[in-house]
N, C-alpha and C positions, 0 to 999 in steps of 0.2 A: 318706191316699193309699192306694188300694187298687193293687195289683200282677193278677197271672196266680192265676185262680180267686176271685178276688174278697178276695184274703187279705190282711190289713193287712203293709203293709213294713215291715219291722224297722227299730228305729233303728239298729241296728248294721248295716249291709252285709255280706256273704260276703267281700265282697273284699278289705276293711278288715282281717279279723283275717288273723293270720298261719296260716296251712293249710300241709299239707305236699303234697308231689306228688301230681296228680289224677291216681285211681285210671286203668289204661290202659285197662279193661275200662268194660261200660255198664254204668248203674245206673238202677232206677228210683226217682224224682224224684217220681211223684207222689201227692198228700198222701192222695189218697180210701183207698190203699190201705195208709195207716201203722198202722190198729188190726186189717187183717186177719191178722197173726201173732199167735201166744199169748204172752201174757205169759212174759218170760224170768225166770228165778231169779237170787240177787243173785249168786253164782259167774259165772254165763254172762254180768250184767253184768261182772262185775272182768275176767275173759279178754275179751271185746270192747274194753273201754276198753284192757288190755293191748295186742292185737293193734294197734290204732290208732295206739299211742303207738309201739309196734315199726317200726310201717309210714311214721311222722313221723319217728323218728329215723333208722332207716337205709330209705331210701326204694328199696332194691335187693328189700326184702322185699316192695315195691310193682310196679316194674313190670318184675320179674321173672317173678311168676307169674301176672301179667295182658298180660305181653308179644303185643302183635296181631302175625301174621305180614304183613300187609300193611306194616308199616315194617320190612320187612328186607331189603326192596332200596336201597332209601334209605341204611337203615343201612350196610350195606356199601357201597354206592360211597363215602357220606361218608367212613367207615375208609379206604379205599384212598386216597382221592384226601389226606386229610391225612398219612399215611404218607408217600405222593410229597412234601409240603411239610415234614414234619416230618425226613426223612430229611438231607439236605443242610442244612437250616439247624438244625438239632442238632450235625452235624459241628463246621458254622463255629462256633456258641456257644461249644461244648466246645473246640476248637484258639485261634481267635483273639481271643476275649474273655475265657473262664476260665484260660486258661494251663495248659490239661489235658489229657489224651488226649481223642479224639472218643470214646471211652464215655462219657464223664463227661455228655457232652450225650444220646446215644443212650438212655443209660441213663433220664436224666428223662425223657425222652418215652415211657420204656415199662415203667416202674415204678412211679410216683406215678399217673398214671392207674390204673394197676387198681384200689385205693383209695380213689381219690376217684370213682370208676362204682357204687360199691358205699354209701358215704356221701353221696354229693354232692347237691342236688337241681335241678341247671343241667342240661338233658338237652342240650343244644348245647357245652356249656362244658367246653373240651380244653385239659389243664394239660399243659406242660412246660416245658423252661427259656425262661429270655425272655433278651432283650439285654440292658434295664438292667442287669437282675437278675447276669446272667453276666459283666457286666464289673465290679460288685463284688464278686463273688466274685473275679475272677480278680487284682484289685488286691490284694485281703487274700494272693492265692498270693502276688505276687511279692513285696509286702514282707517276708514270712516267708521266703521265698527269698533275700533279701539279708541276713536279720538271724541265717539256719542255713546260710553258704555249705560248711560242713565235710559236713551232710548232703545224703542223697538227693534232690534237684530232685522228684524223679516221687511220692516215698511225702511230703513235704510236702503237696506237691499235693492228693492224697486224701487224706492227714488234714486239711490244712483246709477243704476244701470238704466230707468230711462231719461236723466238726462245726459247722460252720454250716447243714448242711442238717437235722441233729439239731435243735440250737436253734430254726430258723425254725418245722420240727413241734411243738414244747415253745410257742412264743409265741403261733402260731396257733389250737393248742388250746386254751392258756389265754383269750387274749380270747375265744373262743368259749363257756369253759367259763361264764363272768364275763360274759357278756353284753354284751359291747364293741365288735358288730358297727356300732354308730352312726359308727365312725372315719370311716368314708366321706361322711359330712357334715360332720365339721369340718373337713377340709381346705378351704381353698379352691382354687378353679380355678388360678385367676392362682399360685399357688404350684406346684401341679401343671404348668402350662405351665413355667414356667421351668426346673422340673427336666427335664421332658421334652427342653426346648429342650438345655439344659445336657451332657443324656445323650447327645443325639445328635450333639450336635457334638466329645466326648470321643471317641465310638467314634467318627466321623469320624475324627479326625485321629491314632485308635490303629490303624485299618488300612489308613491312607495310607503307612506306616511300613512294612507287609511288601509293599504294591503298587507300591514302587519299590524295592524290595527292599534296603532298608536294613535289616532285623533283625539281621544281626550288627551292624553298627555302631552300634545302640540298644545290643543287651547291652554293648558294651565303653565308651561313654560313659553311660549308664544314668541318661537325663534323666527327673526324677520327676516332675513337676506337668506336665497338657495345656498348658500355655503354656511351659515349657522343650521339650516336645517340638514346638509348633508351631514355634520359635527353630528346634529341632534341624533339622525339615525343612526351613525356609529355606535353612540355611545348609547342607547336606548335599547336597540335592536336584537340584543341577545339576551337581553334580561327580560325586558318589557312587553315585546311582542307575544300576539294572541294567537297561540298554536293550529284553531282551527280555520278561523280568519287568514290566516298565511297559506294555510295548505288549500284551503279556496280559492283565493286569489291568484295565484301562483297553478295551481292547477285547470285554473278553467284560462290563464294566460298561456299556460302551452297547449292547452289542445286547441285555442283560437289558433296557434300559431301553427300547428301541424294541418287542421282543418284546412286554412288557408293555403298550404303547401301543397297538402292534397288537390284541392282543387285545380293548382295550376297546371295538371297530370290531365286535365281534363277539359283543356281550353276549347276542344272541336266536342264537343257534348255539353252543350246550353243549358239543358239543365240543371248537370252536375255545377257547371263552374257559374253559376247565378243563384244559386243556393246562397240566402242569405247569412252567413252563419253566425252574427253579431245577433239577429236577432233569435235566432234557434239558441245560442248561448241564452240568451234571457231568460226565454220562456223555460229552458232545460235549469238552468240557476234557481229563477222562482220557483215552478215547482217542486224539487228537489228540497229548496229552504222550509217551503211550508211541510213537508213530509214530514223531514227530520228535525223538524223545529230550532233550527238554527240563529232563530232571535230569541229564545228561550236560554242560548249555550252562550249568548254572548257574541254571538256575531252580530255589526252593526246592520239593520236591511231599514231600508226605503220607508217602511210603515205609510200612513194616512196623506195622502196628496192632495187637500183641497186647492180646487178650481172658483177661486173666491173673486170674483169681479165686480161683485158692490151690483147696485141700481142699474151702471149701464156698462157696457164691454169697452167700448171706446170713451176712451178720458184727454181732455187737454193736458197736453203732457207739461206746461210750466205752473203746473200749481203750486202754492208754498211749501210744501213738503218735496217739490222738485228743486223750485229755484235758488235755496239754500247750497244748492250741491252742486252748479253749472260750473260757476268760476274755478272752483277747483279740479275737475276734470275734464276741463279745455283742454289740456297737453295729453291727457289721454286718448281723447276723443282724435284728437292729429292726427295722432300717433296710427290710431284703429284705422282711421280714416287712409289715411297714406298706404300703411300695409294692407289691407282689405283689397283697394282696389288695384293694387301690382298684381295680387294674384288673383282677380278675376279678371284683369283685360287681359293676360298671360290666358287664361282658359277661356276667352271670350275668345281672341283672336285665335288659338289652336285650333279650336272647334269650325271657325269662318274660314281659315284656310283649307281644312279638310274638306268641310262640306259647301265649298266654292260660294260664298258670300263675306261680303265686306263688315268690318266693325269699325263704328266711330266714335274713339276713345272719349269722348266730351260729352257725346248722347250718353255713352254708358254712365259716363259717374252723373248726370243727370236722374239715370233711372235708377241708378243705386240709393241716389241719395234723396230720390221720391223713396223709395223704398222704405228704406229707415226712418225718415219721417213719418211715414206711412205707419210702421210700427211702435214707434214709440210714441203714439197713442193709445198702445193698448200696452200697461205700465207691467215693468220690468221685462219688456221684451228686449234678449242680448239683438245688437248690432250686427246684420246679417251681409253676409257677400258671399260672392263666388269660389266654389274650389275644382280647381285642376279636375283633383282627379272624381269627385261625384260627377262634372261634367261631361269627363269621358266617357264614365260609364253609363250616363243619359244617354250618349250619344251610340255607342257601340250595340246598346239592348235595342233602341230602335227611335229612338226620340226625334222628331224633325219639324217639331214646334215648339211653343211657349205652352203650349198645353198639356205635355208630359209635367212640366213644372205645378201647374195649376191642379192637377189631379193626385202629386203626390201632396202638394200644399191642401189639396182638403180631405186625404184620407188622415196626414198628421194631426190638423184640426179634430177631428170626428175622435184619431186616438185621445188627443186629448182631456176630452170633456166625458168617454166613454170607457175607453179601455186603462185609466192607469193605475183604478181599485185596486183592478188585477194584480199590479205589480207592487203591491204591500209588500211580500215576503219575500222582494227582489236585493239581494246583501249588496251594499253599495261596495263593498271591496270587489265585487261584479264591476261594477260601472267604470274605478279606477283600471281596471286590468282592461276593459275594453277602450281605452283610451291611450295608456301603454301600446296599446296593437295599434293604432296610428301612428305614436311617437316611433315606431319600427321605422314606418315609411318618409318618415320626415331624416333622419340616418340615414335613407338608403343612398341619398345621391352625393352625399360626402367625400365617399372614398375618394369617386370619379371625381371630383369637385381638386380635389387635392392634387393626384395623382398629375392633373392635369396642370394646375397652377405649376407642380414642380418641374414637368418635361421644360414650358417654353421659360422658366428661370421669370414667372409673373410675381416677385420678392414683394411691391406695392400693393398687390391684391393677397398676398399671404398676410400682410402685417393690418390690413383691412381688418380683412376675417378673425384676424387672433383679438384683434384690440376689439372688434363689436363683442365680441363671444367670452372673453374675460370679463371687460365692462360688466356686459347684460349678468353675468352669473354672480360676480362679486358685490358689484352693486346693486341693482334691478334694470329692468330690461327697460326702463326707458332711459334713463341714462345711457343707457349701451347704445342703443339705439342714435339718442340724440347727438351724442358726444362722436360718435361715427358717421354722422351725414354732415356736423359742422366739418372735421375731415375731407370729408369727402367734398365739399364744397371748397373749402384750399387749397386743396391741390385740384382741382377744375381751375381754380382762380390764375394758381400757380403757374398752371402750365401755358392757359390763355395767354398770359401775360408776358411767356419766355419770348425772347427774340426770334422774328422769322425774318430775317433777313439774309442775302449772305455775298460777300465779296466773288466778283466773277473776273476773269481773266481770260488772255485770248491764248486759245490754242495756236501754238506756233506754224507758221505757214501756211495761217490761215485769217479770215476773217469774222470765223467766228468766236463767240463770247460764255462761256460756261464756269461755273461757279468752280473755284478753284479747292472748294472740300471735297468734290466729286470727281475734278479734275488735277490731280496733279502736277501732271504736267503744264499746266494753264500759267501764263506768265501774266505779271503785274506789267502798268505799263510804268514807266518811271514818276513817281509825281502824281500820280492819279490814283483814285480811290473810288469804283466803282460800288455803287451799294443798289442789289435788285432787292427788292421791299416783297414779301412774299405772301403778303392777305391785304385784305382794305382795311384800313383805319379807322380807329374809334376814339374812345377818349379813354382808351389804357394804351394810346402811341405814346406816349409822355414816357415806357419804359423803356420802348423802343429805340425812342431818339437818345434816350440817352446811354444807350447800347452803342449806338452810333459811335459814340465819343470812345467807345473803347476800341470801338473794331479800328479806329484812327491807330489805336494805339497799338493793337496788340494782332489783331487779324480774325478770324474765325476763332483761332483754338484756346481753351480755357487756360487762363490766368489770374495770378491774385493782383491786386491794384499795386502791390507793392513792389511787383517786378519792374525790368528795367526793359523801358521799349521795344520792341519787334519791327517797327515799320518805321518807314522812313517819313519825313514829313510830307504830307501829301497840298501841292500846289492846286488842285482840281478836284474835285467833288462832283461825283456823276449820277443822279438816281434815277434808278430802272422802274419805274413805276405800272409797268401790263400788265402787273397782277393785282393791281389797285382797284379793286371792280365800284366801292362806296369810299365815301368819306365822309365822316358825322364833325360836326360845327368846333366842338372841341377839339378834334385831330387839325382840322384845317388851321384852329388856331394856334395850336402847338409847333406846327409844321413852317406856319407865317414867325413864329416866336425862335423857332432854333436858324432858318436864314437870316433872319434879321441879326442873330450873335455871329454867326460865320460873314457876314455884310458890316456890320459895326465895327469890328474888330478885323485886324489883320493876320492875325494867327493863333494858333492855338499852341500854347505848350505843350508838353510832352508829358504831365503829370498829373496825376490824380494824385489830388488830398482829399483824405476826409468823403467821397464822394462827388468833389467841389473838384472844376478846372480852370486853373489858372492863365489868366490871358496874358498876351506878350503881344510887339507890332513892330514885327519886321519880314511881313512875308505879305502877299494877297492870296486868299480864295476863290477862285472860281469855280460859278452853282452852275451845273444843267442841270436839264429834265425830259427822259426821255421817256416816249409811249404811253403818255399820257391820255387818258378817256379824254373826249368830249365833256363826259357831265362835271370829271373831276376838273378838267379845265377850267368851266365856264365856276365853279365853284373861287378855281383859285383868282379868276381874274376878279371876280365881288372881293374875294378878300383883300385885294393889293398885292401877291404876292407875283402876279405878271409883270405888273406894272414895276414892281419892286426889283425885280430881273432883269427885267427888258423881252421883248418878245423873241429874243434870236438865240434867249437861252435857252428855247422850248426843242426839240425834236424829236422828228417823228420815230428815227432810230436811233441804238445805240452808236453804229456805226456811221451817222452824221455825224454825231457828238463828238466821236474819240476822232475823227477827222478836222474837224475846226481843231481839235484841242492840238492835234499834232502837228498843225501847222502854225501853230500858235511858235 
């Protein structure tokens, strides 16, 4: 197949290997002019291959100094306009789901980016804190909150959210360093749904609690599991609830929702539909609050937000008031760690497909988890990563760098330390209700989620989903969680480990050989037992071969051990081995261990006890082996098992085999 200039195509495609970010600047491509430079010396080779590898690992040394000024208006509206989105819903993360001060959320949104703009290779792809994420964290505060009532509320706080946000840097790194970026396909979906599912209806029903303004009477009955707290709000919620607090909450939750509807009316007027309205809600809430004096009536708001960072901004995050707290939010930390980065290589890789460049799941959790480490030096910053959809909309408004990141990352900064005075007389049942308007979108993909598993009859992926999302809600979400991927790893194991083999037979009037589940009509030959082996071998053949014993007995189709024979007794044993591509030292010896009982022995009974087969000696066996690799070959003759056979049991086809045997 010739390609552009008449040049043969590679077997290997460009696209297929993993490449790091394409340079920003041009290049030329074409081949006529690759021998018009002078031959380089081997140093200016080593420094090239250096520079490369420079520019692969930290991609900042890429399109830094190839940066085109034609994306820099792009870049900047995208900064600003994620700024407006990241501003207010950092707050809420940081107040009503981590159990922190609003730094703690502001801060992820504009600390860990710098970091990851710098390592990262997702030019769309804007890390800071997320919902799940921040409501495990903030679950790990309040437990440790009840089990240190003697200490400080506030300095728990920030020691345990930064050493969880240490750890998640240290775990992220590591799979990265180790190469474990594959995570993102073993999960499955259906498992991922239910937690999602799970997640959202947790935070649901954790700031339905300050939007009727029950928070003190949480802390003073301090119901632990989301289903003691759904009980709580039953039974609370019509006597307890704060009149004006509910009609705020609830009011400025539907008109976010109609805003947003409206807007969608408006998708071709930029404008209109980039209008931030999470943060117009704020700024329309506070001032509204402070008019009518609504922390005077008893509505809970925001008050006083110091920015207290001691002597120096950045702190060694294991100091003793940290490292009390590690060992017990390891499993949290996993947890963040794991889910965090599913849904940023999901929005890493969407964003590289779109906008034609590759992502390499391994750099990414490298740069995530510089990131967070990066952050949790500046203490109580929540554990920051990727989300889908801020992503897109980086990308959509105009972003086509790491520098839209970078710009929202220092306008959030700047709000920070400047603008959050402002937001005294901000009613936090505001903050929970803008947080609700996300758990919307965390619902929205459900139906279809469903809908779908039902059409193709996906029963194993329903019962995923039901058992993470009961788990997570009845118990807590890490149990759900964990008790759902040990699952999900069993039946991986499970299924690895089923039988691929399968009895083949010859189609009548003919010479050839097809597996007789596929073939019906496929006839046995009398006395012979054809078995094509259908992957290569490891050291889970052990369940295989002992499959073998059954398919002697009984044939392809399911039976219990206690039934009474199918098959006749077979004088010849034929195995098809083309699809053998490896064999690892345990299968080899499993494989050498089960000829050698069919070689020791003269027959085999007809019965399964117990799992155990009972020998008898009054028949012979005879072994072939047909299509055999080379490498597995030269494997079997180290082992003895040529030798063991003799070399004339070896062939090349099946139908040499079943010819010696018929002439037999």
């Amino acid at each position: 197949m010739l390609g552009r200039h008449g040049e043969t195509t590679p077997l290997v495609h460009q696209r297929d290997v993993e490449t790091g970010p394409a340079p920003y600047g041009t290049r030329n491509d074409d081949p006529s002019e690759a021998n018009t430079h002078p031959p380089r010396s081997s140093s200016s080779k080593r420094n090239s291959k250096f520079a490369r590898r420079v520019r692969y690992y930290v991609p900042s040394t890429a399109w830094i100094p190839d940066y085109s000024l034609s994306y820099l208006g792009g870049d900047l509206l995208a900064g600003i306009s994620l700024a407006a989105m990241l501003i207010p819903q950092s707050v809420s993360y940081g107040t009503s789901l981590a159990k922190l001060s609003p730094t703690a959320g502001l801060f992820s949104a504009s600390i860990p980016p710098l970091m990851y703009s710098l390592l990262g290779g997702s030019r769309q792809l804007n890390v800071a804190a997320e919902a799940a994420l921040s409501l495990l964290v903030g679950q790990a505060v309040t437990e440790y909150r009840h089990n240190y009532p003697e200490d400080d509320p506030k300095l728990i706080g920030v020691s345990v959210a930064t050493a969880i946000g240490l750890q998640v840097g240290l775990f992220a790194s590591f799979l990265g360093f180790f190469r474990l970026g594959f995570l993102d396909v073993v999960l499955s979906r259906a498992l991922l749904r239910g937690f999602v599912t799970a997640i959202a209806l947790v935070i649901a029903v954790e700031q339905l609690v300050p939007m009727f303004g029950l928070t003190e009477l949480e802390n003073t009955l301090q119901p632990e599991s989301t289903l003691d707290k759904i009980i709580f709000l039953m039974e609370y919620i019509w006597s307890d609830a704060h009149r004006l607090t509910t009609i705020v909450s609830f009011g400025m939750l539907a008109a976010l929702i109609f805003f947003r509807a409206f807007k969608s009316y408006f998708k071709n007027t930029w404008w209109i539909y980039r209008l931030p309205e999470v943060l117009i809600a704020v700024v329309l809430a506070t001032a509204i609050s402070k008019e009518l004096r609504w922390g005077e009536q008893g509505v809970d708001i925001l008050g006083d937000v110091s920015v207290n960072t001691g002597s120096h901004f950045f702190k060694f995050p294991l100091r003793k008031s940290t490292r009390r707290f590690i060992r017990g939010t390891t499993s949290t930390a996993i947890l963040i760690t794991i889910l965090g980065y599913l849904d940023s290589i999901v929005a890493a890789k969407q964003n590289g497909d779109r906008y034609g460049y590759s992502i390499s799941p391994n750099r990414e959790l490298v740069a995530l988890g510089a990131a967070n480490l990066f952050g949790s030096f500046v203490p109580g910053t929540l554990p920051a990563f990727g989300s889908i959809v801020r992503s897109r909309i980086n990308g959509e408004i105009g972003a086509r760098s790491q520098l839209a990141s970078l710009v929202a990352a220092a306008i959030v900064l700047l709000a920070t330390f400047f603008l959050l005075p402002a937001l005294y007389y901000l009613p936090k049942c505001v903050l929970a209700s803008i947080i609700c308007l996300f758990v919307v979108s965390l619902f929205s993909e459900l139906p279809h989620d469903l809908i779908y598993y039902y059409n193709i009859g996906a029963w194993t992926d329903f019962a995923m989903m039901f058992i993470t999302f009961f788990l997570s809600v009845i118990w807590n979400i890490e149990i759900g969680i964990v008790v759902s991927l040990i699952i999900s790893l069993l039946l991986v194991i499970r299924r690895s480990s089923k039988t691929r083999m399968t009895i083949l037979g010859r189609i009548p009037g003919t010479d050839q050989w097809r597996p007789v589940t596929d073939n019906p009509e496929a006839e046995d030959v009398p006395g012979a037992l054809i078995v094509r082996i259908r992957e290569s071998l490891d050291f889970g053949a052990r369940v295989q071969m002992l499959r073998l014993r059954r398919f002697e007995l009984y044939g392809v189709e399911r039976a219990h051990p206690s039934d009474e024979p199918r098959r006749q007794t077979p004088r010849v044993l034929v195995f098809h081995m083309a699809d053998v591509e490896t064999c690892d030292a345990s299968a080899v010896q499993i494989f050498h261990e089960l000829l050698e009982t069919y070689k020791a022995s003269d027959s085999i009974d007809r019965r399964l006890s117990q799992g155990s087969i009972a020998l008898t000696s009054n028949r012979g066996v005879s072994l072939f082996v047909t299509h055999l690799r080379p490498n597995i070959r030269k494997m079997f003759e180290n082992a003895g098992i040529v030798s063991m056979l003799g070399s004339d049991a070896f062939f090349d086809t099946l139908g040499e085999a079943m010819a010696k045997v018929e002439r037999r």
